[in-house]
C-alpha positions in Angstrom: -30.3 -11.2 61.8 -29.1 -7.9 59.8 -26.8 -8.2 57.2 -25.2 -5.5 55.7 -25.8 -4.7 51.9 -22.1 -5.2 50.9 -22.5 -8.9 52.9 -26.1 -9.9 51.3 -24.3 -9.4 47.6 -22.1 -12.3 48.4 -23.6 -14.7 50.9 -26.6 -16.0 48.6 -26.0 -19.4 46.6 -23.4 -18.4 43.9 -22.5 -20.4 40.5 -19.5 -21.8 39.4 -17.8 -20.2 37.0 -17.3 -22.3 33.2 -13.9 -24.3 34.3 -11.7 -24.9 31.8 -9.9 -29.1 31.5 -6.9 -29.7 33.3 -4.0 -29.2 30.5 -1.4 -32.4 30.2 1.4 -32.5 32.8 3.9 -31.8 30.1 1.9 -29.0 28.5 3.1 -25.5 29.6 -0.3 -23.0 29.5 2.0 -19.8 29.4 -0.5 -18.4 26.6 -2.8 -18.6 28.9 -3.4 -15.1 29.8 -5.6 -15.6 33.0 -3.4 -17.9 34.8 -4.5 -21.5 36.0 -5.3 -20.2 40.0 -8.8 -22.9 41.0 -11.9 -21.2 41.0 -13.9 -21.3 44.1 -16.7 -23.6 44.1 -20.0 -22.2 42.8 -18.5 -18.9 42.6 -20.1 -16.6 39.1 -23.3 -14.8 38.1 -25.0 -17.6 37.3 -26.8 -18.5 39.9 -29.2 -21.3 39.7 -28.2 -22.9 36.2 -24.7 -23.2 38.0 -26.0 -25.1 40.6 -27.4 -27.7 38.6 -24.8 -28.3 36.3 -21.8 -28.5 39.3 -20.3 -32.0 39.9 -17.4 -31.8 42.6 -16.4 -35.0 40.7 -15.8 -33.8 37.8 -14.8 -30.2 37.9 -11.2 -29.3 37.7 -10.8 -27.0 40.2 -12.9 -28.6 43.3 -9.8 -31.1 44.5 -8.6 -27.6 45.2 -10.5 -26.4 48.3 -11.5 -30.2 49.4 -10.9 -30.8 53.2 -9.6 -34.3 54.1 -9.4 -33.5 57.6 -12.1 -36.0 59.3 -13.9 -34.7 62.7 -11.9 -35.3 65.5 -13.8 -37.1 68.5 -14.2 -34.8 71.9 -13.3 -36.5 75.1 -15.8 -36.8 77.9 -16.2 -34.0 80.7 -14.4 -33.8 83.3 -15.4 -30.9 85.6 -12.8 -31.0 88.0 -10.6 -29.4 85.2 -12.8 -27.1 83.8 -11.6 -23.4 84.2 -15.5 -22.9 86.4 -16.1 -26.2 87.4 -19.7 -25.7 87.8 -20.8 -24.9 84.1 -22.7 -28.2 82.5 -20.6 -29.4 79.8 -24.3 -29.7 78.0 -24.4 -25.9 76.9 -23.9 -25.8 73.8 -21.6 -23.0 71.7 -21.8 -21.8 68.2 -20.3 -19.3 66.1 -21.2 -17.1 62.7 -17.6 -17.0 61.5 -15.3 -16.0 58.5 -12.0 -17.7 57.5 -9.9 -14.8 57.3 -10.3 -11.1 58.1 -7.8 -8.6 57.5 -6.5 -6.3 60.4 -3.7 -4.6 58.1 -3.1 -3.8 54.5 -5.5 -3.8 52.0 -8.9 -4.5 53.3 -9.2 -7.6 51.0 -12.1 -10.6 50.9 -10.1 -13.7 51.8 -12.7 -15.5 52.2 -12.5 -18.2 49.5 -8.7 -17.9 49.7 -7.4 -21.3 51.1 -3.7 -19.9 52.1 -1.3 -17.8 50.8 2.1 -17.2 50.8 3.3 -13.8 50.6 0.6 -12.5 52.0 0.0 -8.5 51.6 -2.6 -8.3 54.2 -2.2 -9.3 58.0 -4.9 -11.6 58.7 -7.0 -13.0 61.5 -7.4 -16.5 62.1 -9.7 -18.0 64.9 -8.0 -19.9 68.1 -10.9 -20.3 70.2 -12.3 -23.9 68.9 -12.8 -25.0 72.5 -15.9 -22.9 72.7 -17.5 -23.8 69.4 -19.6 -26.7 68.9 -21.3 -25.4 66.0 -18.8 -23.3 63.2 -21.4 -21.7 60.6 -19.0 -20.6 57.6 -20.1 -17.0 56.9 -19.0 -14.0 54.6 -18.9 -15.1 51.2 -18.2 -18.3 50.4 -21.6 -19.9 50.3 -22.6 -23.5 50.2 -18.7 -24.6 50.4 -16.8 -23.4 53.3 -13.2 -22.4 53.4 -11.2 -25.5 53.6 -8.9 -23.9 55.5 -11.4 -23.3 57.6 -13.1 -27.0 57.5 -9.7 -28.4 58.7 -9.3 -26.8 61.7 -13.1 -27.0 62.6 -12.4 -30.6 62.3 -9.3 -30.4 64.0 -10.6 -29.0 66.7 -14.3 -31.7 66.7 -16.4 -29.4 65.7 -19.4 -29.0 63.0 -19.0 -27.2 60.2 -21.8 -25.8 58.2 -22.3 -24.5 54.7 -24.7 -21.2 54.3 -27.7 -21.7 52.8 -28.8 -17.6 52.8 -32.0 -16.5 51.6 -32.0 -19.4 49.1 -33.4 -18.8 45.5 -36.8 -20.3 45.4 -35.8 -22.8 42.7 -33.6 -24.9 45.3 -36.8 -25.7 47.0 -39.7 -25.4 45.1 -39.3 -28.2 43.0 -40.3 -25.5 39.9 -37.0 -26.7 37.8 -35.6 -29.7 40.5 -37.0 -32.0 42.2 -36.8 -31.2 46.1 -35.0 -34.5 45.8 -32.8 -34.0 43.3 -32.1 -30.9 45.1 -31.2 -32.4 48.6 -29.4 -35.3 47.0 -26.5 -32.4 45.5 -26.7 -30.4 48.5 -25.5 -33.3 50.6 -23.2 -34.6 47.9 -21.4 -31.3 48.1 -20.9 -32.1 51.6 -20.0 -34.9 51.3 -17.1 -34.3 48.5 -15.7 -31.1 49.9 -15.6 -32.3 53.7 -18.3 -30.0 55.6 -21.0 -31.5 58.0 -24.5 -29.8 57.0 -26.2 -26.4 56.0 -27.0 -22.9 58.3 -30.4 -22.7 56.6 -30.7 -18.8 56.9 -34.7 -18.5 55.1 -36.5 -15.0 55.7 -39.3 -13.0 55.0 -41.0 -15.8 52.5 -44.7 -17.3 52.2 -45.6 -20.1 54.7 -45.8 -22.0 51.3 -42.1 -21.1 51.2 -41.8 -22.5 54.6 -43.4 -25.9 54.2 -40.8 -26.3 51.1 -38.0 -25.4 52.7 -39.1 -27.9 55.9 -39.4 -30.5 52.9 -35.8 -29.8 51.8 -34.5 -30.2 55.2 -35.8 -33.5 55.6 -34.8 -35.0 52.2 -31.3 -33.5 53.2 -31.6 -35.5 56.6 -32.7 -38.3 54.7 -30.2 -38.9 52.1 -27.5 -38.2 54.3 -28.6 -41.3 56.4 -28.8 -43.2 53.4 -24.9 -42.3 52.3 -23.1 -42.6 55.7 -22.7 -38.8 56.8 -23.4 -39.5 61.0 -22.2 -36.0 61.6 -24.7 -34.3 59.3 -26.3 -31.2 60.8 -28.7 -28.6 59.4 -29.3 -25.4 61.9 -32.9 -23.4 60.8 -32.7 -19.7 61.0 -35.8 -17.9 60.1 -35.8 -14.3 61.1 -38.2 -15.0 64.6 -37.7 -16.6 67.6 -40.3 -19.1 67.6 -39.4 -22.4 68.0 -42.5 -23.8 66.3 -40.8 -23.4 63.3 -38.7 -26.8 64.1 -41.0 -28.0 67.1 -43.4 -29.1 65.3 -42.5 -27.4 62.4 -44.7 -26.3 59.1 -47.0 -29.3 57.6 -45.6 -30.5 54.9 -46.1 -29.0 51.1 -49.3 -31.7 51.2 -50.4 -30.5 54.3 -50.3 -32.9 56.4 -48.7 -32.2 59.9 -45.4 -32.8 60.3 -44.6 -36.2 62.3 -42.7 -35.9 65.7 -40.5 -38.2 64.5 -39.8 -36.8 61.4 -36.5 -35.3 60.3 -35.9 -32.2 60.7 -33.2 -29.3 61.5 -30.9 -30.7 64.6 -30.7 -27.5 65.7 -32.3 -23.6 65.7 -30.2 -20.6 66.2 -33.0 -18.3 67.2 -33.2 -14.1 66.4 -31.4 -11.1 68.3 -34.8 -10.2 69.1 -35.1 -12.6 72.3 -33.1 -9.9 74.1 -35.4 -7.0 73.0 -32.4 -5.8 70.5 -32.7 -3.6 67.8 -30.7 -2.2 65.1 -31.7 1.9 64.3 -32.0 0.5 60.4 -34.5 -2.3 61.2 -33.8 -5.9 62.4 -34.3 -8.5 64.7 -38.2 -9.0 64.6 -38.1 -11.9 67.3 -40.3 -12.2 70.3 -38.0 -11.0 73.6 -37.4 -13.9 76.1 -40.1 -13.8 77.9 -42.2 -14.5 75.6 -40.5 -17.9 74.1 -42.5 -20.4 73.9 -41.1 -23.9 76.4 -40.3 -27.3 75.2 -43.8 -28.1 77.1 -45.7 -25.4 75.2 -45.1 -27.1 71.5 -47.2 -29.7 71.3 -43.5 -32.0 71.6 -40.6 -32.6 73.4 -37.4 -31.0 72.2 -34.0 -30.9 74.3 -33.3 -26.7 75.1 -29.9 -27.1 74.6 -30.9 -27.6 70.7 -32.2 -24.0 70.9 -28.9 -21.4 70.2 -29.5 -17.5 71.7 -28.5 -15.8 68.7 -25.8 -12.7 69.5 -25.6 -9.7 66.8 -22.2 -8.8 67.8 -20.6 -7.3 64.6 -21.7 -3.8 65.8 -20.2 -4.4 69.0 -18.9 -7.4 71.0 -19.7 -6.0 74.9 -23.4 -7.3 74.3 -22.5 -10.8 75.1 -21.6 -9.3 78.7 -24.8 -7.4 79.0 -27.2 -10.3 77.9 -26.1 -13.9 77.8 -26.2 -13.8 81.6 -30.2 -13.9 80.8 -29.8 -17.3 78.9 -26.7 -18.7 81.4 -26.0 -17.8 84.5 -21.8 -17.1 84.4 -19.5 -19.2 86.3 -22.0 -21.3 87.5 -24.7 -22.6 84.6 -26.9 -22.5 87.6 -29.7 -21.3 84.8 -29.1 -22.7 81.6 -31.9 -22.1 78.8 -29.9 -23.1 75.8 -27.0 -22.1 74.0 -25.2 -19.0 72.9 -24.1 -18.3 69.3 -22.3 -15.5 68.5 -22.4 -13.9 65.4 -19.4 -11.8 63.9 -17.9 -11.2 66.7 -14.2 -10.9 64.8 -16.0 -7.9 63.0 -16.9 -6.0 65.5 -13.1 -6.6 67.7 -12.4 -5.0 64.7 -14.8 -2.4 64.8 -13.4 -1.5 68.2 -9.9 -1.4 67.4 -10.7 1.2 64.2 -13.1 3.0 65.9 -10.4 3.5 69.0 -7.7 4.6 66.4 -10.1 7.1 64.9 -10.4 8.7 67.9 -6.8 8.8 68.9 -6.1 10.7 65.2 -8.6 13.5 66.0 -7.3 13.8 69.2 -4.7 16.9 69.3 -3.1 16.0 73.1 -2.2 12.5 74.1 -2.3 10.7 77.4 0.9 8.2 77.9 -1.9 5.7 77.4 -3.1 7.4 74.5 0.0 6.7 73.2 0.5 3.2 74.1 -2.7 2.7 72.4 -2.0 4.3 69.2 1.2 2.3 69.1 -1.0 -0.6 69.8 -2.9 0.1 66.6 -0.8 1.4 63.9 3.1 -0.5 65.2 3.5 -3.4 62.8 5.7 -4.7 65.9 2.7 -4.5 67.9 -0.6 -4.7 66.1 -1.1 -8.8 66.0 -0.1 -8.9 69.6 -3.0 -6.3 70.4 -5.3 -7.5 68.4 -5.1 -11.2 69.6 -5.1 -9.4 73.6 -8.3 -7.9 72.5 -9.5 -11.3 71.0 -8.5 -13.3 74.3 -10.8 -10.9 76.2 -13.2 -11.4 74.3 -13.1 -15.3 74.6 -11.8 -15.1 78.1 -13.2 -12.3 79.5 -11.9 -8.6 80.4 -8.8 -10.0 82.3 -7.9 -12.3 79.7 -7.3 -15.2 82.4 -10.5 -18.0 81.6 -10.7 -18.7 85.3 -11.5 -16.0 86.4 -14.7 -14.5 87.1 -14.6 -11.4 85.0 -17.8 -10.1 86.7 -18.2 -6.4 85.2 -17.4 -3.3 87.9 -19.8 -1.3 89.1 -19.1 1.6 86.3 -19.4 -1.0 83.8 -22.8 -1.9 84.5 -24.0 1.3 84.8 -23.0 2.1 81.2 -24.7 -1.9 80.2 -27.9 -0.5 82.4 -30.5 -3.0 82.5 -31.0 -6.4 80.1 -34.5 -6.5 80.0 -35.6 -3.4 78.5 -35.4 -2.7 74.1 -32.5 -1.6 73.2 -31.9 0.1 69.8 -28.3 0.2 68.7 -26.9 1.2 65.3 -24.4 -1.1 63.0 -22.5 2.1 62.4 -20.1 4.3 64.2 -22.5 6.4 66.6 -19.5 7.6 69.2 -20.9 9.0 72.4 -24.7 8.1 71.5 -26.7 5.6 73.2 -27.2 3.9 70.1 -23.5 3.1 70.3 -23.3 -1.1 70.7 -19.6 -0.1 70.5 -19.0 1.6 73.7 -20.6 -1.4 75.9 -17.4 -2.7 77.7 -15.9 -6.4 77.1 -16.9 -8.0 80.8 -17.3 -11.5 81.0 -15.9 -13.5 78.2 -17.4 -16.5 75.9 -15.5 -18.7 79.2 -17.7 -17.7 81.7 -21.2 -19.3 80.1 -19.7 -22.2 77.9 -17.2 -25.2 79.3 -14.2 -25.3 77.2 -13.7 -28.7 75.2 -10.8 -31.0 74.0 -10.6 -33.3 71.6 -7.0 -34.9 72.8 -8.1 -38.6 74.0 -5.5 -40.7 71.9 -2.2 -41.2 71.4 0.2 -39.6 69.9 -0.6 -36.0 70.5 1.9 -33.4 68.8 1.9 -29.7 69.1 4.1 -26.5 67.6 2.0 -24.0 69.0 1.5 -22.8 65.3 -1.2 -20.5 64.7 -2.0 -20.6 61.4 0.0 -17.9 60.2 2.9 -16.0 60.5 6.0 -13.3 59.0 8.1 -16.7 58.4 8.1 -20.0 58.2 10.3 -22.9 60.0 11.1 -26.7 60.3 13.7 -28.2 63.1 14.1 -24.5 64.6 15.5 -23.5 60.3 14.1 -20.6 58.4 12.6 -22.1 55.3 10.9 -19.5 53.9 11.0 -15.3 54.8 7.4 -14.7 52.9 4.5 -13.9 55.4 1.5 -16.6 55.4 -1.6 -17.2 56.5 -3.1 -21.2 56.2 -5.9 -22.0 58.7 -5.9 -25.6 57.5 -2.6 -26.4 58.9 -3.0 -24.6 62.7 -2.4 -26.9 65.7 -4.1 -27.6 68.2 -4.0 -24.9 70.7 -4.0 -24.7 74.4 -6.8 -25.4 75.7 -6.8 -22.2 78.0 -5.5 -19.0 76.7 -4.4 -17.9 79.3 -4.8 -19.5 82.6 -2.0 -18.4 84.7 -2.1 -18.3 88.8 0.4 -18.4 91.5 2.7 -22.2 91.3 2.1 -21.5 95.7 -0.8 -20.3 97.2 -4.4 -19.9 96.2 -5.9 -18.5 93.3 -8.3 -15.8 93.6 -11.3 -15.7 90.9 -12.1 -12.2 91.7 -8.5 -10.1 91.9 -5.3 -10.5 89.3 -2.2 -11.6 90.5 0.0 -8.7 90.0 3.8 -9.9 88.9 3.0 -13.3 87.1 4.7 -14.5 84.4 3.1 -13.5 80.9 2.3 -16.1 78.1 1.5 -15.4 74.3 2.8 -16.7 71.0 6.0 -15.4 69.5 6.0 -15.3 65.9 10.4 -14.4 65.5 11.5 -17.6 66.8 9.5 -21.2 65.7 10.3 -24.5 66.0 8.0 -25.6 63.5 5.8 -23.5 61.2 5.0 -19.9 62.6 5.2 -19.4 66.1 6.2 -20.5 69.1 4.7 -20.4 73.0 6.7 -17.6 75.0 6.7 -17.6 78.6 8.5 -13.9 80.1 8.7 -11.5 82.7 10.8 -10.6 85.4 11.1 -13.8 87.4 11.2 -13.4 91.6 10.7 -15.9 93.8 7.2 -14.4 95.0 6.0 -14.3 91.3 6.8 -18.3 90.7 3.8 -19.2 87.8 1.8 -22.6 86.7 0.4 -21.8 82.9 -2.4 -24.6 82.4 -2.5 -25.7 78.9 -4.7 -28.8 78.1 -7.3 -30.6 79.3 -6.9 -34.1 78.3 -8.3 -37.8 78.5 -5.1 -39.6 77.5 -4.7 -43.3 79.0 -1.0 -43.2 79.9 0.6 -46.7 78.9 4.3 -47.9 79.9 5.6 -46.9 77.0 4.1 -42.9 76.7 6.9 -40.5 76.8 6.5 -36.8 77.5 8.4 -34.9 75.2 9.3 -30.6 75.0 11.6 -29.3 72.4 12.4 -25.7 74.3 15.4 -22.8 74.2 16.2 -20.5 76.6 14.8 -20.4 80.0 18.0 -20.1 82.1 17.4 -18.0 84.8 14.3 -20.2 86.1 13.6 -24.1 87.0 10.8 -25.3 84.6 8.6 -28.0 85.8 5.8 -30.0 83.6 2.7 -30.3 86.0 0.4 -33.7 84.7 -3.3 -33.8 86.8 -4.7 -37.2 86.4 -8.5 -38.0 86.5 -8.1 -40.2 90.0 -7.1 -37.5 91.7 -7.7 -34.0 90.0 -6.6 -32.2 93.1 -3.2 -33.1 92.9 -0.9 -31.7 90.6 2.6 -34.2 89.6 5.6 -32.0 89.1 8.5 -33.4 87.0 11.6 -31.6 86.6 12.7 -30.2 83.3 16.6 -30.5 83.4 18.9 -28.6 81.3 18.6 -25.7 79.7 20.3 -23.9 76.4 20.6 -20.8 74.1 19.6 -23.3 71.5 16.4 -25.3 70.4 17.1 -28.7 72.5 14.7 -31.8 73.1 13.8 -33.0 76.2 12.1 -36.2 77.0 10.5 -38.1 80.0 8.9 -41.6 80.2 5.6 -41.3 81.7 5.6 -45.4 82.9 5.7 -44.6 86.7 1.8 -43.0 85.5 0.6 -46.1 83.8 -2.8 -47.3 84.2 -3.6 -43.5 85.1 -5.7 -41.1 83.2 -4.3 -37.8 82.2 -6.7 -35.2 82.9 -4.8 -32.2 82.3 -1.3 -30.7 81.7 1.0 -27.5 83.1 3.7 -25.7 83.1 5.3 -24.1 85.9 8.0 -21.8 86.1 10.3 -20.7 89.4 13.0 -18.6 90.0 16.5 -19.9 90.5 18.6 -16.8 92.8 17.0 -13.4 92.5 14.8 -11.7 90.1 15.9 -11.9 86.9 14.3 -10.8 83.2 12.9 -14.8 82.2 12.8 -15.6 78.8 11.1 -19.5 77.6 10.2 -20.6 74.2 8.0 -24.2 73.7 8.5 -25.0 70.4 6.9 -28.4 71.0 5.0 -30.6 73.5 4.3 -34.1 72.5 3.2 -36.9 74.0 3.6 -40.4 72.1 3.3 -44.3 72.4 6.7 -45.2 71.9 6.0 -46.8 68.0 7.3 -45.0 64.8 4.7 -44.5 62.5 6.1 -44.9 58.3 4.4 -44.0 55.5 5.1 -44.7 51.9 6.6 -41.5 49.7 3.6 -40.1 48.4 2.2 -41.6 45.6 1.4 -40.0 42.0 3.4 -36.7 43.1 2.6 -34.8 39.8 2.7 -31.5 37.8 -1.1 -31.6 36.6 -0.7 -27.9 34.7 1.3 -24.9 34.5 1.7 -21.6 33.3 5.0 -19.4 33.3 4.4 -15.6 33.6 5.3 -13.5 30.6 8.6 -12.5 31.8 10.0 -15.7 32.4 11.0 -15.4 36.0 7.7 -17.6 37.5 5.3 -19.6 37.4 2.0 -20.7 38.5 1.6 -24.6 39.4 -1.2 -26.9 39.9 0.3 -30.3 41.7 -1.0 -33.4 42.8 -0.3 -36.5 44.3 -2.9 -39.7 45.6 -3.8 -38.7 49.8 -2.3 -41.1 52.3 -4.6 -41.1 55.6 -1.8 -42.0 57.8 -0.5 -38.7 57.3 -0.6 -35.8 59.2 0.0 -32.8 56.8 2.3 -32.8 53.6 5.1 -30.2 53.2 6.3 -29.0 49.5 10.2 -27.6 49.1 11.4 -26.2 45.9 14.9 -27.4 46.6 15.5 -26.0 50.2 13.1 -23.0 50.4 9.3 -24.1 51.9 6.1 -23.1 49.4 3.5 -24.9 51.6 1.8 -27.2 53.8 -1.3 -28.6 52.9 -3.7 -31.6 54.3 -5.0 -32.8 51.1 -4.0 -34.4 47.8 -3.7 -31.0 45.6 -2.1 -27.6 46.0 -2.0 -24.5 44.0 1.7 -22.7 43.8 1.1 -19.1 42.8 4.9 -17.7 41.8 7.8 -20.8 41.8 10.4 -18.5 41.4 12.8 -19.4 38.3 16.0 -20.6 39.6 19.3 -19.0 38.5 21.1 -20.7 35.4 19.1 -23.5 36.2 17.0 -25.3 33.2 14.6 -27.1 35.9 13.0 -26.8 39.7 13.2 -29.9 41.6 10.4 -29.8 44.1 9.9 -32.5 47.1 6.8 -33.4 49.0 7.4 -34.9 52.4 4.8 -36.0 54.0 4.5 -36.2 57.9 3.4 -38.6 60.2 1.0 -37.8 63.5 3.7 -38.0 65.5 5.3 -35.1 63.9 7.8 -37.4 61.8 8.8 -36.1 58.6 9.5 -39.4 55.8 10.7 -40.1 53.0 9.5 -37.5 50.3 8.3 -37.7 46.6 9.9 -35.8 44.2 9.3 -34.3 40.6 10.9 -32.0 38.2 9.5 -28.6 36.1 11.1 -27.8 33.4 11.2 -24.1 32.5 11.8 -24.7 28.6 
């Protein structure tokens, strides 16, 4: 794997910087000239003396960026609702990924940023958990992913690892630790901070080095057992492709052989080499695929689908199109030699978009879809809509429908040429060159190797359709707060298909688009809850009637589930809510949505004619009601529930822990607290009626708590909210500005 220099300064095992003690609740710290904002966990100079001296439990600052999100639990496959029914559910997916990166503004690190409100920058946050089994948290932060990013991995019920990259020799050694010492913290910090296991990224050291690190892994393995942590996970990277260097591994630092049985990594994401890539500057010293050694050749059994193809694609996301048909065959998993794991593939969408918008500035005469595209790149109006098409073709392939087949044309394969020959790309801009990774087209998407996943099997399920960010904020269809924001930690879970769309009558062709259909996409001016809301529009016809499949389920429907939509608009069409249940897949139920209204409404439907049935998936379907009209829909929420009320407690121990008020007077920074219920879903903090934040956790940092008007104190209230989406009773404390 090639890293960039500006990427190795930060992704090596950092320090924590010398945290100062929590100052009394009633103590202002507006001498403080620094402010009171959490340090990131083992984030200095210090590298190795840091390390030894951090206790999660006792720092300050670490309740700060602690996940309390626990792993969600993924239903069973079901391939009759798989967008390519044929792919084995097996195949594992995996990602390199970063919490945040910026598409507009200032070209910031966000990494180690947990949320912010009143954000400068326009960020990116990731929707596509339903192809990720295996989240590796890269770009700066470390050991300790983002938390942000931990709760929506976990969300979602996936793995998310901490980055052990090029590790300082001390950590396994045993020079200044103990190896157990050593493995003892390193799971403790998972442990405390939420996170399921290391990426241990270890190149270009001694085979003495090797049997070390091997070592560490198993003590890791070990003491994890010992304290509980089931989902623990450790994924080897060592620069090669080899799979000897799990099955059977190096001997041990004693030299004795390393026991079948003994533990080791769970999983190996092997080099960019297997696909006989290279990078101009040097990388990706693997053998190619052919020669890979097989599970039979090692001496051991191992399960392929431990094994994840490793995918450079930070210089350029076509060369998932042009190779991972070599490791999976697409639509079908009719050849299947491990997993896929893609590796910056955010970065290089990125890439594309800048590179695209530097050649539309040098260009002196512009096509009308020149122009569309620049508007596409530089529109504040348009640029998030853009970039997230780009993203959905990347994840769903070129048509941005998952269903469909995305097979590339005949003029795109001819500029992929063939997959089994070296190829030499460069990480930089090279426009027109064959070193270009760039200029390889977006064909197939991440949907056509790996079976999408689900996690919603219980009772109640709740969704707003929020993204994790947005210009605004909302609760009950309200404005609460005008400041743009970006919080992973608190995105919903998505749909499960982004976006499969086909004709309500009439087949559906994998090969050709539907021309007229109905388009779907988020819509960030209207909300019912947080920052966004699902949009369905077009010109409606009764030729162009569209079913948008949303999740794949395993939900047991009892006599008391009700089916729930709080919607607005819509008028000029019939809705219908399509439920698929596992008995009979083939058969889609309709029920009628009545009503419709200008306004945010609810609409609600008991599901007890369903009971004892399995629901396997859920629709939407839209039909005209006279002649074409311009259609306009907005979801604000789905929800299905069990019919009880879930109440919590107002939240206990809601606290001021420090503060400091800037030097003019008019804010102040805030540390607050308050002891984490479990039965809650996510808390929400007001300062009087205007929203600051939404957090899952016990702590939360307020950056500016604007000083009221002629006002002496800020009342702020923490309401916590129940699974269901209930919002109770809140706690309540006051700052005083004296």
């Amino acid at each position: 794997m090639s890293v960039s220099p500006s990427r190795r300064q930060f992704l090596t095992l950092t320090t924590a910087a010398t945290a100062a003690a929590f100052a009394p609740a009633s103590l202002s710290l507006a001498q403080t000239p620094k402010g009171i904002a959490p340090t990131y966990p083992l984030s200095g100079v210090d590298i190795w003396d840091a390390f030894k001296a951090y206790d999660p439990e006792t720092n300050p600052d670490a309740p700060f960026f602690r996940s309390k999100v626990k792993r969600a639990t993924r239903v069973a496959p079901f391939a009759a609702t798989q967008a390519h029914p044929e792919l084995k559910p097996d195949v594992p997916g995996g990602t390199l990924l970063a919490a945040y990166l910026t598409l507009s503004g200032p070209d910031e690190d966000l990494n180690r940023t947990r949320y912010e409100t009143g954000a400068r920058s326009r960020v990116h946050v990731e929707r596509a958990w339903q192809y990720q089994d295996v989240v590796v948290a890269w770009n700066t932060t470390g050991l300790v992913p983002n938390a942000a990013l931990i709760d929506a991995v976990h969300r979602n019920g996936a793995r998310i690892l901490g980055t052990m990259f090029q590790p300082d020799k001390r950590l396994f050694d045993g020079s200044d630790l103990p190896r157990e010492t050593v493995a003892v913290k390193l799971v403790g910090l998972a442990k405390y901070f939420g996170f399921d296991g290391y990426f241990v990224n270890f190149e270009s050291y001694t085979p003495e080095d090797a049997r070390a690190v091997q070592d560490l892994i198993g003590l890791m393995q070990v003491e994890a057992a010992k304290q509980g942590l089931s989902d623990f996970h450790i994924q080897y990277y060592n620069g090669y492709t080899d799979a000897r260097a799990v099955w059977p591994g190096s001997p041990h630092v004693d030299g004795t052989a390393r026991e079948a049985g003994a533990p080791r990594a769970n999983s190996m994401m092997i080099d960019q080499g297997w696909s006989h890539y290279g990078l101009t500057r040097g990388c990706c010293s693997g053998l190619p695929l052919d020669a890979l050694p097989l599970p039979t050749d090692l001496g051991q059994s191992y399960d392929p689908m431990q094994v994840y193809y490793g995918l450079q694609l930070y210089p350029g996301p076509g060369y998932l199109g042009l190779v991972a048909p070599t490791v999976i065959s697409p639509n079908s998993g009719e050849k299947t030699l491990g997993g896929l794991q893609v590796y910056s593939a955010e970065d290089g969408l990125r890439k594309m978009r800048r590179a695209r918008l530097d050649q539309l500035q040098a260009t002196t005469s512009l096509s009308v879809q020149d122009k569309e595209d620049l508007a596409d790149l530089t529109d504040p109006q348009r640029t998030r809509a853009s970039w997230y098409r780009l993203h959905d073709r990347f994840w769903s392939g070129q048509s941005g429908n998952p269903a469909r087949n995305n097979t590339p044309t005949a003029e795109q394969a001819a500029i992929y040429g063939p997959a089994d020959v070296k190829k030499v790309y460069t990480d930089y801009e090279a426009p027109g060159k064959p070193t270009d990774q760039l200029r390889l087209p977006i064909t197939y998407g991440v949907a056509n190797f790996i079976a999408e996943r689900s996690m919603i099997g219980t009772l109640p399920f709740v969704t707003r359709f929020n993204t994790g960010e947005g210009d605004r904020f909302f609760r009950e269809g309200v404005e609460v707060s005008s400041l743009p924001w970006f919080n992973l930690g608190i995105q919903d879970v998505l749909p499960t298909w982004t976006w499969w769309t086909k004709p309500l009558h009439g087949g559906f062709d994998r090969d050709q688009d539907t021309a007229g259909l109905l388009t779907v996409d988020y819509d960030f001016d209207d909300a019912w809850d947080g920052g966004a809301s699902l949009h369905i529009s077009g010109t409606l016809a009764a030729e162009n009637a569209t079913e948008v499949r949303l999740y794949k389920t395993k939900l047991p429907i009892a006599k008391d589930t009700t089916l729930g939509l709080i919607l607005k608009g819509g008028q000029t069409g019939h809705l219908s809510v399509g439920l698929i249940f596992e008995e009979a897949p083939e058969v889609t139920e309709w029920i009628s949505v009545k009503g419709t209204a200008k306004t945010w409404h609810r609409w609600q439907q008991s599901l007890r004619p369903y009971a004892g049935r399995t629901l396997a998936a859920i629709s939407l379907a839209v039909e005209a009601e006279k002649s074409a009209k311009p259609y306009s829909l907005h979801i604000g929420q789905l929800s299905l529930t069990d019919g009880g009320k879930a109440t919590v407690a107002p939240p206990a121990d809601f606290r001021v822990i420090a503060s400091r008020i800037a030097a003019d007077g008019q804010s102040a920074e805030l540390r607050l607290g308050w002891t984490f219920d479990p039965a809650v879903s996510h808390y929400d903090l007001y300062d009087d009626k205007a929203w600051l934040g939404r957090i899952s956790g016990d702590a939360y940092y307020v950056s500016a708590l604007p000083r009221p008007k002629g006002q002496p104190q800020s009342r702020l209230s923490l309401i916590p909210v129940t699974p269901d989406g209930t919002s109770q009773s809140p706690a309540r404390v006051v700052f005083d500005w004296a």
